[in-house]
N, C-alpha and C positions, 0 to 999 in steps of 0.2 A: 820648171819648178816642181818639189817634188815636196809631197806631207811629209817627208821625214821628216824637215825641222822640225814639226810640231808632234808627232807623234810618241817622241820619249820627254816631251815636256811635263812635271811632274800636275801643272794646275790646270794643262789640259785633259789629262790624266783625269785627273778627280773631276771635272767638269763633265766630261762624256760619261763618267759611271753616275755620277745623277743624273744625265738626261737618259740615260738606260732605264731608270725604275721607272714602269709605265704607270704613275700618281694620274692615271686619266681617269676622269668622269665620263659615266657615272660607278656609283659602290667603289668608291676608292679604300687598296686595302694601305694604310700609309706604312707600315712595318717597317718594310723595305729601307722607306724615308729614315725614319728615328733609328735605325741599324745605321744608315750612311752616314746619318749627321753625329752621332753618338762617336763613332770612329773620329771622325774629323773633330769632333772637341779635344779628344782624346790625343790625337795626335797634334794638337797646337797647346797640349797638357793647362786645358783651360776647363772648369766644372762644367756639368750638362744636368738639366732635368726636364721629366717632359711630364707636362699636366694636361688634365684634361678638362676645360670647362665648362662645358657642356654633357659628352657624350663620351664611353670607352673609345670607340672608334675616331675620335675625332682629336688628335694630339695636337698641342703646341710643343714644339721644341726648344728651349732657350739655354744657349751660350751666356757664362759669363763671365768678363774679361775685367777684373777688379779694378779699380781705379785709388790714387792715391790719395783721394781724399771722399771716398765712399759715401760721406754726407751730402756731397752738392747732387742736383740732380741728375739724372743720368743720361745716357743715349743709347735710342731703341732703334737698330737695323732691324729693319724687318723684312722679310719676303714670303711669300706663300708655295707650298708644295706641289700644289695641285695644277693640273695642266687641262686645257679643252678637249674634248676628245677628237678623233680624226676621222678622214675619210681614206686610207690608206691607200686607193686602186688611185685615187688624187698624187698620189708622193712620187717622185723619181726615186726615192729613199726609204727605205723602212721608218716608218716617224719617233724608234724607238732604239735603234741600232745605232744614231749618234757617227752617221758613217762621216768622213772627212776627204774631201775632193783634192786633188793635187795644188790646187788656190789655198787650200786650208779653209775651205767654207763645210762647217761643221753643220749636218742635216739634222734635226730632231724638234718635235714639239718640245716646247720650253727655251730653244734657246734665247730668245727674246723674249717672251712673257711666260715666266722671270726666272727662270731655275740661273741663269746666267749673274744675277744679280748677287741669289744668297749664295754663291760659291765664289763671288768675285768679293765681296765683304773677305771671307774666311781666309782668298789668299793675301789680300792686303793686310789681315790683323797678320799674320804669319811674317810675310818681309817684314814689319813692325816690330814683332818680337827679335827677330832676328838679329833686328838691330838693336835691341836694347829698351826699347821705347816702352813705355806705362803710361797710363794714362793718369791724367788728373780723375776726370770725372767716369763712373766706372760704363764700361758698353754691355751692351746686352746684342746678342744675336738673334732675334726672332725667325722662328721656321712655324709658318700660322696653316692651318687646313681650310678647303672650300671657298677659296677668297672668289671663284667662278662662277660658285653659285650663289653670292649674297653674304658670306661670310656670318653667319645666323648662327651656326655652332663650333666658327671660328674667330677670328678677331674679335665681332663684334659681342662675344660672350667670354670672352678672354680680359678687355677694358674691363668687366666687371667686377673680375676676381679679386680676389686680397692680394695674391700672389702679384698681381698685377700692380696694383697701388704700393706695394713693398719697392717694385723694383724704382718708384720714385720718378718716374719717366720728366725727363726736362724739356725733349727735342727729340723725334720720329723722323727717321728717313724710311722712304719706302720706294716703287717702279716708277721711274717716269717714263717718258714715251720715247719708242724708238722713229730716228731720225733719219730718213730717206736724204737729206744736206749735211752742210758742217754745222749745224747750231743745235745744240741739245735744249729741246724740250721740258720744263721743269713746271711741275702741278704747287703750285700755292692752294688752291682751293678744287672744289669739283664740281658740275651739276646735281643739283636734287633728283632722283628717279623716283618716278609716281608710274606704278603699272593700273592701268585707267580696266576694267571688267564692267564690260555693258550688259545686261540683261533686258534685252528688249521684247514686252511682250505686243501682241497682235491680235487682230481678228483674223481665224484659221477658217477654211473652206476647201472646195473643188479647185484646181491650177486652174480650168480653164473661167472663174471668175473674176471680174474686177471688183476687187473686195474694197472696203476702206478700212484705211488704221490697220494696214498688216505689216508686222514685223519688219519685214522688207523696205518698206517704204520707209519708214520713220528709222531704221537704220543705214537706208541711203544719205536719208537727209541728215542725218549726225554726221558720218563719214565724208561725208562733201565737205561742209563745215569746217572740220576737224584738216581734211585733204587741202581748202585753201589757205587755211590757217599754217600750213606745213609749209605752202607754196609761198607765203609770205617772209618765211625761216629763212627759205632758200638765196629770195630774192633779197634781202638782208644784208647776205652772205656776198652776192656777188654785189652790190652797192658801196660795201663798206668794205675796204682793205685792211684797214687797220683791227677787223674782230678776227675769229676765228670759232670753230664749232664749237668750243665752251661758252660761247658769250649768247647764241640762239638756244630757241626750243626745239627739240627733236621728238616726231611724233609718228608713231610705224604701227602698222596694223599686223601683229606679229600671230592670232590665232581668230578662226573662225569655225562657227559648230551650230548646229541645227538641223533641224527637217529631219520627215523620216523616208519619205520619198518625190518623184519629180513632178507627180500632178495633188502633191496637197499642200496647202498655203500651210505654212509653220504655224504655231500659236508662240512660240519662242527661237529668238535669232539670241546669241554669244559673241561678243568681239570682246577682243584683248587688246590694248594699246601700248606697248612700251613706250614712256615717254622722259625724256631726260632736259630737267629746267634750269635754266642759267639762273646764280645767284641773285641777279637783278631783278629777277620776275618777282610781280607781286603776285604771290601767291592765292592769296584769296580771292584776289579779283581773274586770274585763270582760271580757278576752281568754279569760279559762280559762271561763267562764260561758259565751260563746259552743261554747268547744269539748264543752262538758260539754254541751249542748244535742244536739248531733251527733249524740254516741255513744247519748244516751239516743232521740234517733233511730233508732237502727238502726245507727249506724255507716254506713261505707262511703260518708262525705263528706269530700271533698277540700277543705281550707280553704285560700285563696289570701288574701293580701291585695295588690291590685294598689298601692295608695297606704296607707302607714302613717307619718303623722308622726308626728315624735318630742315630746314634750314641751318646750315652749318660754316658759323663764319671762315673767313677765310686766315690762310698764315701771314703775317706782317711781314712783308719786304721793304721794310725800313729801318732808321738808326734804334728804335724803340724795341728790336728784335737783332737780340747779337747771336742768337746761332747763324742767322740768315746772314749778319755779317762775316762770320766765319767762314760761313761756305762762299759766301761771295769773294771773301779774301782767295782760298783755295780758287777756288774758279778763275780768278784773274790771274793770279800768278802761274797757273798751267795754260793759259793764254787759251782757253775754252770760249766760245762763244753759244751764249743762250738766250733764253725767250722764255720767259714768263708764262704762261699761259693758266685758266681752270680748265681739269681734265674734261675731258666730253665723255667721259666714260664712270669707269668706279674703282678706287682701289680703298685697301684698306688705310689708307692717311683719315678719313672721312671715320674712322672711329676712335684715332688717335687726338682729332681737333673736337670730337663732339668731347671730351674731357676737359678742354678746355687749353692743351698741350700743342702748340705753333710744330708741323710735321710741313715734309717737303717730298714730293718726289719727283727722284732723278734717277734714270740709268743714262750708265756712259756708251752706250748706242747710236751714233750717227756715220753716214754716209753707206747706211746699210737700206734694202729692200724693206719697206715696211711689211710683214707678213704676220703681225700677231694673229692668232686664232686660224691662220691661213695654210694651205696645201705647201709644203715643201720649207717650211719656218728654218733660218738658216744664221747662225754666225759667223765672221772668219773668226780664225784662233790668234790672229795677231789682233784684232779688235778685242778678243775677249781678255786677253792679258795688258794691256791697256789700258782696260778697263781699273784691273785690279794696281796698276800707277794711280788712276785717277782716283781711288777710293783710299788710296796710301796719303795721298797728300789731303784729302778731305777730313778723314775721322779722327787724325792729329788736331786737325782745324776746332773739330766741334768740342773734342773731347779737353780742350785747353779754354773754352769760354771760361 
């Protein structure tokens, strides 16, 4: 078998030249981006503007594809620009060269988290056009910045704009998860992320004393704590078949920092926690558990939380919610098979629902490698056009509620 199929195809085309623009973190310069996506409005002769809500450097890009009745509310495709950065000497591949294997398995970061998504929207609203088709309700194409790093002076300062409330948003699609089986993964809700900053102080001296109440100790005994409490996440996991990693707490000891050398006890020890909480938790009553942990420490630790999301209900997968119907219609008539699940991760839906606005996400990604954020990230090209089937029969769907 040989890449020529795919190689003069025109939406593989356009797909490899965005996974070309290295949008990787960190100091992302987006130019590149808003040059690409501007052409591609351009050439489906659909309007573009790009604001900035936050920062110059920080652009949204938005497509918009009118609808015939401009009043109802609308529908917001969204995906993000920006990519993880890599470890290149890690790649079979240049992770930016977008090269294509005689399978047609398309190498680059992004192909799966998500550059593959907002250029798979574009070629669906295209066969659409083509054919004739308008929408009822009008779509909007979002191209959001920094979704990687917390979305702080992307999405989530984008919801706040005028520009934003103008566009009237009814229903948010956004990434879901890529599927290593045949059953696509679909995010209704997400975990809350709380990044936990210990500042643990100590009595300092000579290494070779047994001090009391030093830093070390009373951060051991958090960290146990904290470690069995992770170990009970685990054990959860494998008792219960029917949850999955949205449904536990996840809790990693992602940085540590102190001392100035190896024979003197610190007077101050630093842990960082990334911790990601299932909607079910009761919040408060986690929060007093960590701090109760502390005290029976020793005390004399500083509890920071640098990130503490709020609780953010979930999207309705019920008669009560007819986009969800729609997509469901869509979904079953492509004879798709899915699973519900709250993401165990983060994307921007989680700023689309704090509005109060029912978002979903999905990518048409399965029987693929899972490798998000991973060494040698990979598509085939017959999966990714596919894809844009599966987004042709969908946005008819939403765009007629």
């Amino acid at each position: 078998m040989s890449s020529g199929k795919w190689e003069n195809n025109e939406e593989i085309k356009i797909f490899r030249e965005y996974l070309r623009i290295p949008s990787v973190h960190p100091d992302i310069d987006y130019t590149s981006c808003v040059k690409f996506i501007k052409r591609q409005a351009d050439s489906l002769k659909l309007p573009v503007e790009v604001v900035y809500p936050a920062i110059k450097s920080k652009p949204v890009v938005i497509i918009k594809w009118a609808g015939k009745q401009p009043e109802l509310p609308s529908i917001n495709l969204n995906s993000h620009m920006d990519v993880v950065p890599v470890f290149s000497e890690r790649w079979t591949h240049e992770p930016f060269s977008a090269d294509m294997d005689e399978e047609g398995r398309i190498f680059a970061r992004g192909t799966q988290d998500m550059k593959s998504v907002g250029t798979q929207y574009l070629g669906a609203i295209r066969l659409l056009k083509a054919g004739g088709f308008q929408p009822k309700r009008t779509v909007y194409v979002t191209f959001v910045p920094d979704e990687e790093i917390g979305s702080t002076l992307g999405m989530e300062a984008f919801v706040k704009t005028d520009f934003y409330k103008k566009m009237n948003v009814g229903f948010g699609l956004d990434e879901g998860g890529t599927s290593a089986t045949d059953v696509h993964y679909l995010f209704y809700a997400e975990r809350i992320r709380w990044v936990l900053h210990l500042k643990v102080g100590g009595k300092a001296g000579h290494g070779s004393l047994l001090l009391p109440d030093t830093a070390g100790v009373k951060l051991n005994y958090v960290l146990n704590k904290l470690s069995e409490f992770r170990d009970s996440q685990i054990q959860r996991l494998k008792n219960d078949q029917s949850i999955n990693l949205g449904d536990v707490t996840t809790v990693n000891l992602t940085q540590l920092s102190g001392g100035v050398q190896s024979n003197v006890v610190p007077p101050l020890l630093e842990a960082i926690f990334d911790m990601r909480l299932p909607i079910t938790l009761d919040l408060v009553a986690f929060e007093k558990e960590i701090r109760d942990w502390c005290e029976e420490a020793g005390g004399g630790i500083e509890i920071e939380f640098p990130q503490k999301d709020a609780y953010v209900a979930p999207t309705k997968l019920d008669d009560s919610n007819p986009y969800w119907l729609a997509l469901k219609a869509a979904i079953d008539e492509l004879g798709l098979k899915i699973k519900p699940i709250v993401c165990f991760g983060a994307t921007d839906c989680r700023f689309i629902r704090q509005q109060g606005t029912p978002a979903i996400g999905f990518s048409p990604i399965i029987n693929t490698p899972v490798l998000i954020h991973d060494h040698d990230e990979l598509l085939k090209a017959d999966d990714y056009l596919n894809g844009i089937e599966v987004y042709k029969k969908i946005i008819p769907n939403l765009t007629e509620v």
